[in-house]
C-alpha positions as CSV (number, residue, x, y, z in Angstrom):
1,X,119.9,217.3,19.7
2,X,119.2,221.1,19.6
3,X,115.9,222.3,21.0
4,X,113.6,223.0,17.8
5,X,110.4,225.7,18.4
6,X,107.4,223.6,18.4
7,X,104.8,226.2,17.8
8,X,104.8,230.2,17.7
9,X,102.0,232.5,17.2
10,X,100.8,236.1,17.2
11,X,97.9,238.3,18.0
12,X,96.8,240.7,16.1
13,X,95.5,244.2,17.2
14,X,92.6,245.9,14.2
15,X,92.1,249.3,14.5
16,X,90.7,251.5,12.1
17,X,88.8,254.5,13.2
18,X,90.7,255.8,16.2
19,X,89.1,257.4,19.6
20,X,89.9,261.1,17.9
21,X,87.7,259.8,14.7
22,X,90.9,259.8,12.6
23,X,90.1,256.6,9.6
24,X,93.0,254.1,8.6
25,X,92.2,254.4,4.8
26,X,94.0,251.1,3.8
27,X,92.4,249.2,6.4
28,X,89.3,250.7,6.0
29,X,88.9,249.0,2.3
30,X,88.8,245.0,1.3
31,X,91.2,243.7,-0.7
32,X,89.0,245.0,-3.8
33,X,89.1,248.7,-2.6
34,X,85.5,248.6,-2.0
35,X,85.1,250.8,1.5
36,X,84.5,248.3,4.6
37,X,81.7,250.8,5.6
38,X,80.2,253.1,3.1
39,X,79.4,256.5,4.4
40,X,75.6,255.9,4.7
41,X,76.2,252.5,6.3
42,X,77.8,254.3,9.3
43,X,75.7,257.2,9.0
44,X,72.7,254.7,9.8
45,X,74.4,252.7,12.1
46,X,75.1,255.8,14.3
47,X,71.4,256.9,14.6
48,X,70.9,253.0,15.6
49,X,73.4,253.3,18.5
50,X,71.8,256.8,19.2
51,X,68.2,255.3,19.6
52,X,70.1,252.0,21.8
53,X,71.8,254.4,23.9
54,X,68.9,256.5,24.6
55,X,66.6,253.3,25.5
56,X,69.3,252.0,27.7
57,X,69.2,255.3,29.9
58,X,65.8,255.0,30.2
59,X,65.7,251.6,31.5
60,X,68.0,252.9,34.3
61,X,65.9,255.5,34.9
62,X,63.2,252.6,35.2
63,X,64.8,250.8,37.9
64,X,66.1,253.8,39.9
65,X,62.5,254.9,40.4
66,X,61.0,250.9,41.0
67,X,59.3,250.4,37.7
68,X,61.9,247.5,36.7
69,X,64.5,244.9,38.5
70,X,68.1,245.4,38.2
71,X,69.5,246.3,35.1
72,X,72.9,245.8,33.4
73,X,73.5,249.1,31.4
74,X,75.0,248.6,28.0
75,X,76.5,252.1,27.8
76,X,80.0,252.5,26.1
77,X,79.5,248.9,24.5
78,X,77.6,249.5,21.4
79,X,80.0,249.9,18.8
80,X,80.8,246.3,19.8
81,X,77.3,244.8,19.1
82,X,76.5,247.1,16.6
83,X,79.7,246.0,14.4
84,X,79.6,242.6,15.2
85,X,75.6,242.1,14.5
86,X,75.9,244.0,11.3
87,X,79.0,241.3,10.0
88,X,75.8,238.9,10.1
89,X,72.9,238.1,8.2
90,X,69.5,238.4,9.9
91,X,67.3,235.7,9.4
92,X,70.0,233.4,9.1
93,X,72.9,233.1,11.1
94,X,72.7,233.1,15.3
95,X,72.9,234.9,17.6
96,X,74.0,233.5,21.4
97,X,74.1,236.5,23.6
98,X,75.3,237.2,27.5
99,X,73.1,240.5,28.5
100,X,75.2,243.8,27.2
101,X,74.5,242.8,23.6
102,X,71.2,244.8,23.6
103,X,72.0,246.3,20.5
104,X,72.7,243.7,18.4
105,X,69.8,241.7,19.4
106,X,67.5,244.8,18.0
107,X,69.0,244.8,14.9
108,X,68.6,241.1,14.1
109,X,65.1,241.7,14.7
110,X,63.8,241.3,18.8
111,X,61.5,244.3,19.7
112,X,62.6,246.5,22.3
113,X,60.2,246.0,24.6
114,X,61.6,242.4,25.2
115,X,64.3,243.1,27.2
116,X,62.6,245.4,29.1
117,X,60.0,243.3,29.6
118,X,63.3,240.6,31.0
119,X,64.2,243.1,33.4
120,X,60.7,243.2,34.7
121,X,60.2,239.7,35.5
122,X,58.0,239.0,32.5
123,X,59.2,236.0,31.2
124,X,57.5,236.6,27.7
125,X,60.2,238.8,27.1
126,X,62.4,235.5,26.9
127,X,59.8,234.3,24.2
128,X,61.4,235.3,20.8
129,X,59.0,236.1,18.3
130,X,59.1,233.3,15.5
131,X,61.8,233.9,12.8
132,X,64.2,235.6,14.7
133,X,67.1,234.1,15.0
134,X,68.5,234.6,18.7
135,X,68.3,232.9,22.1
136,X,67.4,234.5,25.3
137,X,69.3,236.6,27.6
138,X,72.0,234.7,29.6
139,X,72.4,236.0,33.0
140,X,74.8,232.6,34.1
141,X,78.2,234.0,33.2
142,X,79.5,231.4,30.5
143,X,76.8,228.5,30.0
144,X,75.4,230.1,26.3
145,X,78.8,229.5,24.5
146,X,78.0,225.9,24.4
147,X,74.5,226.6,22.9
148,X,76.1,228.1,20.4
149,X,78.8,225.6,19.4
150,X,76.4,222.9,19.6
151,X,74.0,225.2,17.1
152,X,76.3,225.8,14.8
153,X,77.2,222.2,14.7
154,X,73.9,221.5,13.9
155,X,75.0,224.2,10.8
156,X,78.0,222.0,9.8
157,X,76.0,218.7,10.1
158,X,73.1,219.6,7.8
159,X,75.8,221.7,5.6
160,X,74.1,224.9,6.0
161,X,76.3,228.1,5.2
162,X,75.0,229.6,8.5
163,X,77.1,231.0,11.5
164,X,76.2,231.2,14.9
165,X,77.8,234.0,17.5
166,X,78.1,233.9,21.3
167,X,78.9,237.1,23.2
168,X,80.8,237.3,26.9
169,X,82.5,238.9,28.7
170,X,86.1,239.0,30.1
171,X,85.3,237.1,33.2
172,X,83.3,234.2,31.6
173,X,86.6,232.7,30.0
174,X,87.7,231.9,34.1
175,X,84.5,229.4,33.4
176,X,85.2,226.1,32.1
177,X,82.3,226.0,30.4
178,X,83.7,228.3,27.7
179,X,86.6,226.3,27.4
180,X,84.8,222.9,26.8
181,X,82.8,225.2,23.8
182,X,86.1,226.2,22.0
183,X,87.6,223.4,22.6
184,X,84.7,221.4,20.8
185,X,84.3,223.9,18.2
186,X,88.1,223.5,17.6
187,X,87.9,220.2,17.4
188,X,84.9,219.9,15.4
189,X,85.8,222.8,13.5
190,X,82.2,224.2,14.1
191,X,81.2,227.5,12.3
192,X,81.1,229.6,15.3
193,X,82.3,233.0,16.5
194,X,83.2,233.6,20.1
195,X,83.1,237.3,20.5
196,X,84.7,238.3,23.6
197,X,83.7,241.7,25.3
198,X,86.4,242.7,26.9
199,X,85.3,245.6,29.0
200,X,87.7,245.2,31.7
201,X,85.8,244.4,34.8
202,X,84.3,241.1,35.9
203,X,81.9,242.8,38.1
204,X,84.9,244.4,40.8
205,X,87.8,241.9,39.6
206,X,89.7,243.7,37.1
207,X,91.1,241.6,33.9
208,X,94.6,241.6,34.6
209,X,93.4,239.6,38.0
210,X,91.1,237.8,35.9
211,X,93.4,236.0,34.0
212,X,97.4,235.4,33.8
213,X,97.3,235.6,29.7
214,X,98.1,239.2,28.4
215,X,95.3,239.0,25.8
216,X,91.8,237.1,26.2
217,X,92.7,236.2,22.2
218,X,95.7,234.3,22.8
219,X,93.0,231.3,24.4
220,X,92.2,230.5,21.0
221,X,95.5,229.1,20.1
222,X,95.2,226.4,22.6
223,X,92.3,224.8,21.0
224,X,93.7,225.3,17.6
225,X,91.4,228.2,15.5
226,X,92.4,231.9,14.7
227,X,91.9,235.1,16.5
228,X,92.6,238.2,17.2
229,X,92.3,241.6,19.4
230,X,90.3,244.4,18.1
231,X,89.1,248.1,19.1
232,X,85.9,247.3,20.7
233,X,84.8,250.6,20.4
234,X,85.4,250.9,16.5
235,X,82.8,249.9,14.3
236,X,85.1,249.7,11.1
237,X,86.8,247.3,13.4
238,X,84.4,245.3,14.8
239,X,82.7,244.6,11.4
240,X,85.8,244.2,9.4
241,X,87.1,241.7,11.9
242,X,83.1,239.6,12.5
243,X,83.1,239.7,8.7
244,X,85.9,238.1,8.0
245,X,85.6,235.3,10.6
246,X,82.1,234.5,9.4
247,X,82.8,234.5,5.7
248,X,85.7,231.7,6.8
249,X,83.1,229.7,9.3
250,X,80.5,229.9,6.0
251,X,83.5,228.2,3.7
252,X,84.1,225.9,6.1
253,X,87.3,227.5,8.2
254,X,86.0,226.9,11.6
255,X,85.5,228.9,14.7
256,X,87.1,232.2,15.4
257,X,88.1,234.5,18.6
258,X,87.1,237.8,18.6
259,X,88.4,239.6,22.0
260,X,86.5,243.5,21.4
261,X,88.8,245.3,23.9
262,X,85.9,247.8,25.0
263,X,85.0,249.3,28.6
264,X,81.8,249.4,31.0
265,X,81.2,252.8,31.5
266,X,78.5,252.3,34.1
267,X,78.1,250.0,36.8
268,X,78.2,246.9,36.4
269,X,74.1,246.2,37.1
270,X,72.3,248.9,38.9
271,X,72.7,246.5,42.1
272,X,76.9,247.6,41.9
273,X,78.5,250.9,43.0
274,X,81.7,250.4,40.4
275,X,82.9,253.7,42.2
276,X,84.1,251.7,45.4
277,X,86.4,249.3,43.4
278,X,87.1,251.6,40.4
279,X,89.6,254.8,39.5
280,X,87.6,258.0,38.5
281,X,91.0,258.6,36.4
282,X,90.5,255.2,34.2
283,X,86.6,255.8,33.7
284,X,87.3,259.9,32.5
285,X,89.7,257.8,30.3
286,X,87.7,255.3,28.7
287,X,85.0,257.9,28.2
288,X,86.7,259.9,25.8
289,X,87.0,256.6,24.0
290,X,83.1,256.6,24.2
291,X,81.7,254.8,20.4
292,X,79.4,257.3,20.3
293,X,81.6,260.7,20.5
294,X,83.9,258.8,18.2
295,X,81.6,257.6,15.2
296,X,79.7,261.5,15.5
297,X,83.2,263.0,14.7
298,X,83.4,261.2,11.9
299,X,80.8,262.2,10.4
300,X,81.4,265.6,11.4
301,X,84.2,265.6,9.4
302,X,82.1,264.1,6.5
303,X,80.1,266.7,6.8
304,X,77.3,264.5,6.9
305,X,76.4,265.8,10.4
306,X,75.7,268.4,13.1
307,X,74.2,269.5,15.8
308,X,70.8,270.6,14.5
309,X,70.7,266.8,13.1
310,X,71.3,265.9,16.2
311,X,69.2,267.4,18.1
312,X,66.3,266.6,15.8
313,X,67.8,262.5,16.6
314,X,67.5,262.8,20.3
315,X,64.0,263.8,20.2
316,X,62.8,261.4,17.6
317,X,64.6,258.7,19.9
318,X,63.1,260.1,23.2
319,X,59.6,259.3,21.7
320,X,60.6,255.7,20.4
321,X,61.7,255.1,23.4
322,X,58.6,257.1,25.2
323,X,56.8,253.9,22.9
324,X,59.1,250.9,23.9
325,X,58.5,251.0,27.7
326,X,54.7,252.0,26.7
327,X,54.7,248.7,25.2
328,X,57.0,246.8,27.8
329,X,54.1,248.8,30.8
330,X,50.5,248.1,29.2
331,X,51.0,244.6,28.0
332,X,48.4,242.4,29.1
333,X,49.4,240.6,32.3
334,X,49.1,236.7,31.4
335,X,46.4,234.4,32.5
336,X,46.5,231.2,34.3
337,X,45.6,229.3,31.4
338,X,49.5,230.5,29.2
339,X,51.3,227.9,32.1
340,X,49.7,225.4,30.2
341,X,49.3,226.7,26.5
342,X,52.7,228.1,26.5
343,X,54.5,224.6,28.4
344,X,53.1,221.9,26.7
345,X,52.8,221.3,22.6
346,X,50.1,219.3,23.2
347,X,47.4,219.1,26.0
348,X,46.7,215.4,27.7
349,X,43.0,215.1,29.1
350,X,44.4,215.3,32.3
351,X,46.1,218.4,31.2
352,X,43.3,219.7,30.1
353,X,40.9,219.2,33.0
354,X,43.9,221.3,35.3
355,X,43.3,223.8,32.8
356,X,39.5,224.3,32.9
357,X,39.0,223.3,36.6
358,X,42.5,225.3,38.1
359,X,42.6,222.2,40.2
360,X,45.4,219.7,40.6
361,X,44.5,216.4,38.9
362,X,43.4,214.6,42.4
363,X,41.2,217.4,43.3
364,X,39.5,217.4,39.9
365,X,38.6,213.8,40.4
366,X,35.4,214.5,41.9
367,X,34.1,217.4,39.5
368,X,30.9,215.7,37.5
369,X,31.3,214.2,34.6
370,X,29.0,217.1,32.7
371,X,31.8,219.3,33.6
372,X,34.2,217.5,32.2
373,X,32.2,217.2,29.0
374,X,31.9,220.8,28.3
């Protein structure tokens, strides 16, 4: 008997805006020649990455001189969570994210002090305000794509058209913990998208040690749901591609892999020096693929920008930022009464004596029984 193929695929690479800000104009309309982006879209999404970027410098300014804990800098990975968080509706849909996803978790709605307020040790930046739909930070490399699988299943079960999105990196899919998530969400065909930033560094090990596969996409295949490569540093990309895979998910098409190939710029946390592991050579590289030199030539070319625009942007996000760590730095430092009124959703009488006395239950025991009464 001749040997017969049993299965073949293909991975796709989208790229629409390129790093010298020249625009695909097929692929940078639907099927309906609507534009993918409309001017004004990108024109707003660019002073959004502006006001991220500048808040994310800060913050490393904040650690370097002791006023926060180590800090993963998001810098050069915007257009990814900017693209991808746009694709999605707010209020609604999800969103699972690692800890370079900054961006996107603004836009769906957490204030910016939050995660500075994460950094610091204040765990009430992990308390996302009601109606926002998001989970905490992840600092565990891999554990929050099961969250979101077993969220969106929740989606599929009670027949909601709703998606939920988990961001990691490259060096999470060496965790098996992201491969018991796609391979349930295959399975289950759950409406979930695993977006994949790829920014070529798992802290020192470098992707092509991370893994044997040429892309990070290609995973997808084993557990039986589409995906594809895309220019993490294009936000016509990035949207088109988190578009399209949450319109399938809402009809009921299942999961999708998005691998954003994308780069860290800085260190990896402010606790790494990337420059002992890292060639000057690739970083010059990848920085003249930076989102944000790339999205402000476009629009120079528009003519819907310059520099006196700018310059008027920087300053206005210098003082929102000036605002955010006010925030994050003069919020009330909690009381010992929040470990009980922000634990428990309801407050035993032994509970409660802890709370008024500050004593253990056994030391309370001999407090009078007026006290207790009050």
């Amino acid at each position: 008997m001749p040997i017969k193929t049993a299965y073949q695929a293909r991975i796709d690479y989208l790229q629409i805006l390129d790093e010298h800000a020249v625009l695909d104009e097929k692929l940078a309309r639907w099927p309906d020649g609507s534009p993918v982006l409309k001017d004004e879209e990108v024109l707003e999404l660019y002073q959004f990455m502006i006001r991220c970027r500048a808040l994310d410098e800060v913050a490393f300014k904040l650690q370097r001189s002791g006023r926060m804990g180590t800090y993963p800098q998001n810098k050069g990975q915007e257009a990814a969570a900017i693209g991808s968080a746009y694709a999605l509706e707010r209020g609604k849909d999800w969103l699972v994210p690692c800890y370079r996803e900054n961006a996107a978790l603004f836009m769906h709605g957490l204030p910016m002090h939050y995660v500075l307020l994460h950094w610091m040790g204040d765990e009430r930046g992990n308390q996302i305000p009601q109606g926002v739909c998001q989970t905490p930070l992840c600092i565990p490399i891999g554990t929050q794509p099961l969250h979101a699988v077993g969220i969106s299943w929740a989606f599929k079960m009670r027949k909601e058209p709703r998606v939920a999105i988990t961001y990691f990196g490259d060096g999470a899919t060496s965790e098996g913990d992201v491969h018991e998530a796609m391979n349930f969400a295959g399975t289950f065909q759950t409406p979930t998208i695993f977006f994949c930033q790829n920014n070529q560094w798992a802290i020192s090990v470098p992707r092509e040690t991370q893994t044997g596969s040429e892309t990070i996409a290609q995973k997808a295949v084993a557990y039986g749901f589409p995906s594809l490569q895309v220019d993490g540093n294009d936000l016509f990309a990035v949207y088109r591609a988190t578009k399209e895979a949450a319109d399938r998910a809402r009809s009921g098409g299942g999961p999708t892999l998005i691998e954003a190939v994308t780069y860290r710029l800085a260190d990896h946390t402010t606790a790494d020096d990337a420059r002992r592991y890292r060639d000057a050579a690739e970083v010059e590289a990848w920085q003249a693929r930076d989102p944000v030199i790339r999205l402000r030539k476009y629009l120079s070319s528009r003519g819907l920008w310059d520099d006196a625009k700018q310059a008027n942007l920087d300053e206005a996000a210098r003082q929102q930022v000036a605002d955010v760590v006010k925030q994050a730095e003069t919020i009330a430092k909690p009381g010992a009464p929040d470990m009980f009124d922000h634990m428990f959703a309801t407050i035993t009488p032994e509970l409660d004596l802890q709370k008024r006395t500050m004593r253990t239950h056994s030391l309370g025991q001999g407090i009078g029984a007026e006290q207790l009464q009050r």
